[in-house]
Short mmCIF file of the C-alpha atoms (twelve columns), coordinates in Angstrom:
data_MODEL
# 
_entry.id   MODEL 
# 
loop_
_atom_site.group_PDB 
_atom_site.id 
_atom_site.type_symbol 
_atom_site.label_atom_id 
_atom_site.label_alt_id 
_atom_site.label_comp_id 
_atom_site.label_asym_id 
_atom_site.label_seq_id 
_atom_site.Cartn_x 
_atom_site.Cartn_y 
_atom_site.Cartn_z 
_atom_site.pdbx_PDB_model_num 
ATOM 1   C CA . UNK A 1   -30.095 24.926  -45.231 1 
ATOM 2   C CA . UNK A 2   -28.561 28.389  -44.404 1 
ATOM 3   C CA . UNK A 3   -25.273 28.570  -43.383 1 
ATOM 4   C CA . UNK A 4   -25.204 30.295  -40.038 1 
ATOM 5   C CA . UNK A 5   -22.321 32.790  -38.638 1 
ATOM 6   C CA . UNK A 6   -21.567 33.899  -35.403 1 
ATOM 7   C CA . UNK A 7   -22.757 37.236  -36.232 1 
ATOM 8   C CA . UNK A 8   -26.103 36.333  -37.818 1 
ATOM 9   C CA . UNK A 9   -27.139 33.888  -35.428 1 
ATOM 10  C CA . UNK A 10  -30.144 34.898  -33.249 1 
ATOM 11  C CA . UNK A 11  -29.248 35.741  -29.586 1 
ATOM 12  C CA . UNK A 12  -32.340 33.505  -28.460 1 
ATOM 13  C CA . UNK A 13  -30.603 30.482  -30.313 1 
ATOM 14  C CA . UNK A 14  -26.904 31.441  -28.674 1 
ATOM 15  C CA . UNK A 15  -28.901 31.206  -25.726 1 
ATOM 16  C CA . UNK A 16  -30.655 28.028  -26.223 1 
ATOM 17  C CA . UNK A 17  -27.498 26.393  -27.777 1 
ATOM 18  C CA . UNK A 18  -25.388 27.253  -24.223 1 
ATOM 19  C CA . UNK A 19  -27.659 25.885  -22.232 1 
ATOM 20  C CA . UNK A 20  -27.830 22.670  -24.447 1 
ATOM 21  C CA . UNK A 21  -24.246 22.069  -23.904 1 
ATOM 22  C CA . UNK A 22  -24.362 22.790  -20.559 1 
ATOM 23  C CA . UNK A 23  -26.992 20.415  -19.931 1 
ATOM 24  C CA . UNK A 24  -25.393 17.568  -21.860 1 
ATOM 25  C CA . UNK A 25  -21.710 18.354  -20.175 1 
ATOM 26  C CA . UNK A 26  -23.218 17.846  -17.100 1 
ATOM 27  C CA . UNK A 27  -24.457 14.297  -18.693 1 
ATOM 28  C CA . UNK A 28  -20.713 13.196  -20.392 1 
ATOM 29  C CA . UNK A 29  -19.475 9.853   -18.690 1 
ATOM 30  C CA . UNK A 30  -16.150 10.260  -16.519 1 
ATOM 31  C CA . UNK A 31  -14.073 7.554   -18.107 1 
ATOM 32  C CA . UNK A 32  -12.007 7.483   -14.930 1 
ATOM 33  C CA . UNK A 33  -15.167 6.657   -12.614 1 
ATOM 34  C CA . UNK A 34  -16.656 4.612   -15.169 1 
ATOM 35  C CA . UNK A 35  -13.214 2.121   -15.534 1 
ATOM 36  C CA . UNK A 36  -13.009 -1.209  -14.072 1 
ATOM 37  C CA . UNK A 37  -10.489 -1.765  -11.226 1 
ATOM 38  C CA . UNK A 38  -7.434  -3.701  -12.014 1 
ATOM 39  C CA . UNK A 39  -4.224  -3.897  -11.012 1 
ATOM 40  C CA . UNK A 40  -2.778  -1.569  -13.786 1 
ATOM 41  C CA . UNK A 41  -5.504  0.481   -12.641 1 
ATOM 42  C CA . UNK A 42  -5.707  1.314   -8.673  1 
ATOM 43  C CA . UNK A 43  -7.701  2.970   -6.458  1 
ATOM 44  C CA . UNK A 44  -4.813  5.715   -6.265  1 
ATOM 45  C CA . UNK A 45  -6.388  6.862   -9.710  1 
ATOM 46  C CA . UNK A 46  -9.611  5.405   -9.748  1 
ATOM 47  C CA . UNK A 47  -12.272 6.047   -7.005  1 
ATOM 48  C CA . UNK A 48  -12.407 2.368   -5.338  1 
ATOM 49  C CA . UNK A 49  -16.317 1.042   -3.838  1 
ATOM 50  C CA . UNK A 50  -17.192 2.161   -0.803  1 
ATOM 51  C CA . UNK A 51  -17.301 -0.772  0.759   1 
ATOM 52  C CA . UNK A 52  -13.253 -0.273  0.392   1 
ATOM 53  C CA . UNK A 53  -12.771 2.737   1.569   1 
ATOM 54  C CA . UNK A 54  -11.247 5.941   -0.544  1 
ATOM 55  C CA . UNK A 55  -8.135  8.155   0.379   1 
ATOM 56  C CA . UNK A 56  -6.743  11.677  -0.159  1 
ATOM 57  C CA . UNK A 57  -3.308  12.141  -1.151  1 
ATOM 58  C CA . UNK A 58  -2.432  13.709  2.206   1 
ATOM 59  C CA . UNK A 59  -2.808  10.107  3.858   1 
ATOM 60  C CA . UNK A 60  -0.191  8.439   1.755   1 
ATOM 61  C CA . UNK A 61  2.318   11.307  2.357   1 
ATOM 62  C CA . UNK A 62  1.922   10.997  6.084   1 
ATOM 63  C CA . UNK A 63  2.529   6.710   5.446   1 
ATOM 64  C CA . UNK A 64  5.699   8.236   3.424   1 
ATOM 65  C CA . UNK A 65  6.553   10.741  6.112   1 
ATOM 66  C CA . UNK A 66  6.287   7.922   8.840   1 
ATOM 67  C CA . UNK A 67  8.467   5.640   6.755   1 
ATOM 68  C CA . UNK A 68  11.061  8.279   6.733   1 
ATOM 69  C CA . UNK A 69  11.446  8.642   9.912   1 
ATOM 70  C CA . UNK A 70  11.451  5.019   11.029  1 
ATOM 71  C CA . UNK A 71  13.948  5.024   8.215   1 
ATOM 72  C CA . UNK A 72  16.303  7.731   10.227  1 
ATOM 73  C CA . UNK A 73  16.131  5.932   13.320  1 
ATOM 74  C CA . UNK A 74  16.612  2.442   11.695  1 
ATOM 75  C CA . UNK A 75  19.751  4.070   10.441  1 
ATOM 76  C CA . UNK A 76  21.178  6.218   13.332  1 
ATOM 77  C CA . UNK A 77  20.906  2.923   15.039  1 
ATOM 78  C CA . UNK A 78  22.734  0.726   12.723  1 
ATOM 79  C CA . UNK A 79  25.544  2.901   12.531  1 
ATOM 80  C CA . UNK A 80  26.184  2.371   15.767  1 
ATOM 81  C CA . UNK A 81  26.852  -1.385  15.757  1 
ATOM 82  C CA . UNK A 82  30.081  -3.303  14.032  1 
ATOM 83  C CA . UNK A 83  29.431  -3.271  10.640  1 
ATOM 84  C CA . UNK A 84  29.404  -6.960  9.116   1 
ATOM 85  C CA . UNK A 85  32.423  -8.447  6.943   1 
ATOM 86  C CA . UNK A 86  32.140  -8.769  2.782   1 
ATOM 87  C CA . UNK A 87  31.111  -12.172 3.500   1 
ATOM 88  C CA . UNK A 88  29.750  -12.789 6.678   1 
ATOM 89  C CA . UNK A 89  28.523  -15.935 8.050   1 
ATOM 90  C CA . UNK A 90  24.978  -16.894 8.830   1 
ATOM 91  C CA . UNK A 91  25.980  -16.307 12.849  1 
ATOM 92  C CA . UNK A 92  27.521  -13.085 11.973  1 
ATOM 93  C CA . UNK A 93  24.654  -12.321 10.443  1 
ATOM 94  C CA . UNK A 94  22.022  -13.609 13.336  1 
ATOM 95  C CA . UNK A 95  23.831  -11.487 15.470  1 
ATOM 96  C CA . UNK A 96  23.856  -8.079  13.660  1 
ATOM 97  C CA . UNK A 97  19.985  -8.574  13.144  1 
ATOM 98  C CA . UNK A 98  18.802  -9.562  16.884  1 
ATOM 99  C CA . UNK A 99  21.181  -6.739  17.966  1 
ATOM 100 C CA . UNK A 100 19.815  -4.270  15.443  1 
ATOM 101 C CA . UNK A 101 16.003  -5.623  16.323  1 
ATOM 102 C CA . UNK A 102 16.812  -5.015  20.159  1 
ATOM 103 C CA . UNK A 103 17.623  -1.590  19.448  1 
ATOM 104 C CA . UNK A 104 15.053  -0.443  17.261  1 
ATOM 105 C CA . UNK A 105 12.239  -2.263  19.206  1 
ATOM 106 C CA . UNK A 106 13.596  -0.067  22.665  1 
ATOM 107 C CA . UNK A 107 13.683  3.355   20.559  1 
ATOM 108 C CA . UNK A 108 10.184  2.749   19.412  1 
ATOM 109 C CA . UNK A 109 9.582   1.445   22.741  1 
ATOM 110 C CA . UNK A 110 10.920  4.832   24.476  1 
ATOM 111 C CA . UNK A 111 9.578   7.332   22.279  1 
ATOM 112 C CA . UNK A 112 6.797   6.013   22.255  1 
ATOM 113 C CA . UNK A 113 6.365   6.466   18.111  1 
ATOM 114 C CA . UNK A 114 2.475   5.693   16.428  1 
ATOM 115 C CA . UNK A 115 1.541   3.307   13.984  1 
ATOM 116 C CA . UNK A 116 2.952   3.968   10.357  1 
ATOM 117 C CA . UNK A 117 -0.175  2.206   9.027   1 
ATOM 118 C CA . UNK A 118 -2.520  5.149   10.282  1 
ATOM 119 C CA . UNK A 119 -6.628  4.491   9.992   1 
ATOM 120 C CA . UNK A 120 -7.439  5.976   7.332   1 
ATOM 121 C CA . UNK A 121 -3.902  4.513   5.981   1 
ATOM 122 C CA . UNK A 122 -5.272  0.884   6.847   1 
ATOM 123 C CA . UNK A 123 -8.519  1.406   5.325   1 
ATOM 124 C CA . UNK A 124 -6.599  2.569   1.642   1 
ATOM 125 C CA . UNK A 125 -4.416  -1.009  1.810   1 
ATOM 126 C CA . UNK A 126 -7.179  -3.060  2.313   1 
ATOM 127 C CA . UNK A 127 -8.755  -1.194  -0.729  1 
ATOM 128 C CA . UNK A 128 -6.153  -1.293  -2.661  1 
ATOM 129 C CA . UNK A 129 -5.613  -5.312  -1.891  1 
ATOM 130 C CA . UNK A 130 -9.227  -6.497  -2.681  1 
ATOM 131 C CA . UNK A 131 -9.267  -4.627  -5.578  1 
ATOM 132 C CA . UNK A 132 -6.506  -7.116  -7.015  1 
ATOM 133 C CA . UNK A 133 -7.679  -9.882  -5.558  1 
ATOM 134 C CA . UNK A 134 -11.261 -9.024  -6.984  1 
ATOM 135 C CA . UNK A 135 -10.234 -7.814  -10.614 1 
ATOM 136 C CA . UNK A 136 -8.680  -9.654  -13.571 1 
ATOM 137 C CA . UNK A 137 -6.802  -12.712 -12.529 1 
ATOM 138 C CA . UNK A 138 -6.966  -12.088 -8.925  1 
ATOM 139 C CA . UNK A 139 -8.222  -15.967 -8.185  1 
ATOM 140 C CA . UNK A 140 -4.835  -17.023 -10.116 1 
ATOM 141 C CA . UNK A 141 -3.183  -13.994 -7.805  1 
ATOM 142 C CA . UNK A 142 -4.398  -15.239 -4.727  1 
ATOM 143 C CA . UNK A 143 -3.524  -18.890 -5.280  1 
ATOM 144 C CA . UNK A 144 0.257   -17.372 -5.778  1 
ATOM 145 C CA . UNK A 145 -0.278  -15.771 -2.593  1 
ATOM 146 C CA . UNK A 146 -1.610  -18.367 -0.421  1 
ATOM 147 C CA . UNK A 147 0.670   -21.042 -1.557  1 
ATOM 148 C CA . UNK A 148 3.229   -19.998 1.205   1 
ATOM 149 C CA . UNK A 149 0.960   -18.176 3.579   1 
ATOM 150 C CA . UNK A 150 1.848   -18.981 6.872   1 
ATOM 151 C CA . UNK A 151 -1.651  -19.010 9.012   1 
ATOM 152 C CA . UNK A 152 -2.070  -18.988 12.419  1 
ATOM 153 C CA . UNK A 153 0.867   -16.605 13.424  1 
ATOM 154 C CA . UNK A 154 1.329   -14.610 16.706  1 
ATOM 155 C CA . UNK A 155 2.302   -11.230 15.695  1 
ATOM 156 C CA . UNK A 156 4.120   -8.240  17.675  1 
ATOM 157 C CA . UNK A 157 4.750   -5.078  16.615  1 
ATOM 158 C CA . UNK A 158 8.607   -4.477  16.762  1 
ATOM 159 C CA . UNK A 159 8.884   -8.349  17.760  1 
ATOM 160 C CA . UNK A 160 11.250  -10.356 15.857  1 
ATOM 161 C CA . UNK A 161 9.680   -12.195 12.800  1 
ATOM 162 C CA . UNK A 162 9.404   -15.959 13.799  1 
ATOM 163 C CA . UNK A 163 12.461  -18.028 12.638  1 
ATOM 164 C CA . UNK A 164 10.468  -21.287 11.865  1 
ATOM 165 C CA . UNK A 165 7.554   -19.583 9.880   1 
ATOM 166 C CA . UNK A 166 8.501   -19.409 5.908   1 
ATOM 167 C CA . UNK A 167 7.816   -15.616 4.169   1 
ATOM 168 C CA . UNK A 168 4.772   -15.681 1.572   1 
ATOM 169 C CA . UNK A 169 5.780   -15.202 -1.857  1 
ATOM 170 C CA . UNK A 170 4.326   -11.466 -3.045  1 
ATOM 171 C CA . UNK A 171 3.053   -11.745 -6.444  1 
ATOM 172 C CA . UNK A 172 4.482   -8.576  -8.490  1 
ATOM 173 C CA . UNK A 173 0.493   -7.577  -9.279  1 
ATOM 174 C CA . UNK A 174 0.209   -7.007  -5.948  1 
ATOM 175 C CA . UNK A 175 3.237   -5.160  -4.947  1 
ATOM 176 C CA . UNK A 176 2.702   -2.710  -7.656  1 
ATOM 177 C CA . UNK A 177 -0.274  -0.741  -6.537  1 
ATOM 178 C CA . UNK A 178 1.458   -0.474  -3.061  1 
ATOM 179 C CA . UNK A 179 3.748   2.225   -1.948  1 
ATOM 180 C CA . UNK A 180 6.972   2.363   -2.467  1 
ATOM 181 C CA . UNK A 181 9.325   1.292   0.042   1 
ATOM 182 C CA . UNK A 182 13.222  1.440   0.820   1 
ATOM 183 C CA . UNK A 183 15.168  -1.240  0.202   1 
ATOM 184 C CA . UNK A 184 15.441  -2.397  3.789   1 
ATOM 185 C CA . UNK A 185 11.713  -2.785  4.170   1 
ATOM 186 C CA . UNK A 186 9.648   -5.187  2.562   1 
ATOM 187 C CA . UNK A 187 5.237   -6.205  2.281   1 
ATOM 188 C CA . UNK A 188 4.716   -9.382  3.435   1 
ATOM 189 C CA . UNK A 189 1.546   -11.423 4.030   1 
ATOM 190 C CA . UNK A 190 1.172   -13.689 7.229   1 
ATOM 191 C CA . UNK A 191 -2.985  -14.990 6.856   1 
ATOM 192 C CA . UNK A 192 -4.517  -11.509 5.857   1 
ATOM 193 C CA . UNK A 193 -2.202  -9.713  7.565   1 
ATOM 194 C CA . UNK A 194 0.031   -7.307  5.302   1 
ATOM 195 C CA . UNK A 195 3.280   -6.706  7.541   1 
ATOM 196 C CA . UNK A 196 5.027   -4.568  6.962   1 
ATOM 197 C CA . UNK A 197 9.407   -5.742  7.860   1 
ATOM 198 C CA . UNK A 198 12.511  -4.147  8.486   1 
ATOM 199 C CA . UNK A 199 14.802  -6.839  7.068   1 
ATOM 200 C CA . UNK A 200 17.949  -6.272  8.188   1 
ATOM 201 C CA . UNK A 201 16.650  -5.973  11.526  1 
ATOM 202 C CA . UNK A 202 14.325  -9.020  10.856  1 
ATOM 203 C CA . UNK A 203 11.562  -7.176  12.554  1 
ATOM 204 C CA . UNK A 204 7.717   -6.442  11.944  1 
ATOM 205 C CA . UNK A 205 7.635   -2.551  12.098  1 
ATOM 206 C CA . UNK A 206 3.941   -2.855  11.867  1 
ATOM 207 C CA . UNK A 207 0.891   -4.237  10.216  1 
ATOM 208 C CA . UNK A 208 -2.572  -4.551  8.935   1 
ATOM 209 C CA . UNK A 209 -5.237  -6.751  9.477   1 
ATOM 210 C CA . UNK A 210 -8.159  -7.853  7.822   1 
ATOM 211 C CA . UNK A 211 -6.847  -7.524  4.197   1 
ATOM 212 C CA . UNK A 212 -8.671  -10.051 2.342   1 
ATOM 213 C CA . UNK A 213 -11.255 -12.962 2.981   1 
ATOM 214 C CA . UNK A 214 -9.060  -15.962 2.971   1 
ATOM 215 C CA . UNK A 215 -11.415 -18.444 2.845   1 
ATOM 216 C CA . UNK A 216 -13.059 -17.630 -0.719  1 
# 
């Protein structure tokens, strides 16, 4: 078989030869698409079912954006109560929080400040928690997350977190796909409700519902 250059190659054949790898290009598999969901593997990178719900990067800056600036008030608020002793007591401690919560809860209350969990925001969690619970080891995930789930619980939005109802343990597979928070604010789950709390203020900044099915 002839060895054929560049130079002595038939235009009709360059021609046909494009238009061949054009055609199969346009065939390739995206390995991204094509990838299972896991929890290594999120719908942050990997376009989630739409059954889940998908979500431009725009949406999670606005969630960080929001965060922020609860984060600023939560702050210009603190610093103007006592601060607590190197070792305070657990009344010490009861106190600093309700009085913090008060605060924050009137602020928000004044101002009259939206939702940090947005729509489109709510939609991404609930992605982004089924597609643990539904990919590898999400049955052994969810058992770790029911096993403290309190069920049943009145929630309010910048209401105090109940005293008598225990916090669900968050398996680390689960808090990894999530965004990242500050220190003073943690995920929680209360039934399918991901909260979202302001711990030293021992509040429920906000939260969403509908998560996960937690009866299968």
């Amino acid at each position: 078989m002839r060895n054929l250059t560049r130079n002595a190659m038939p235009r009709s054949w360059i021609v046909v030869l494009a238009l061949g790898g054009f055609v199969f290009a346009g065939c390739e598999r995206n390995p991204a698409k094509d990838a299972p969901i896991t929890s290594a593997n999120s719908p942050a990178t990997v376009n989630p079912p739409a059954s889940i719900g998908t979500v431009d990067e725009s949406v999670v800056q606005s969630f960080a954006k929001r965060i922020d600036e609860y984060m600023a008030l939560h702050k210009q608020l603190d610093r103007g109560l006592k601060a607590l002793p190197n070792k305070p007591t657990p009344l010490q401690v009861d106190a600093k929080q309700r009085a913090l919560g008060a605060l924050i809860a009137k602020a928000r209350a004044d101002a009259k400040v939206g939702d940090v969990f947005e729509p489109k925001m709510q939609t991404f969690i609930r992605g982004l928690v089924q597609s643990v619970i539904k990919g590898p080891n999400g049955r052994t995930i969810k058992g770790s997350l029911m096993d403290e789930n309190p069920m049943g619980v009145k929630l309010e939005i910048n209401g105090r977190y109940p005293d008598t109802v225990p916090m669900s343990t968050m398996p680390p597979e689960m808090l990894a796909p999530l965004p990242k928070l500050p220190e003073e604010l943690e995920y929680r789950f209360v039934g399918n409700r991901l909260i979202l709390l302001d711990t030293p203020a021992h509040i429920i900044v906000d939260y969403v519902t509908d998560t996960f099915d937690v009866g299968k």
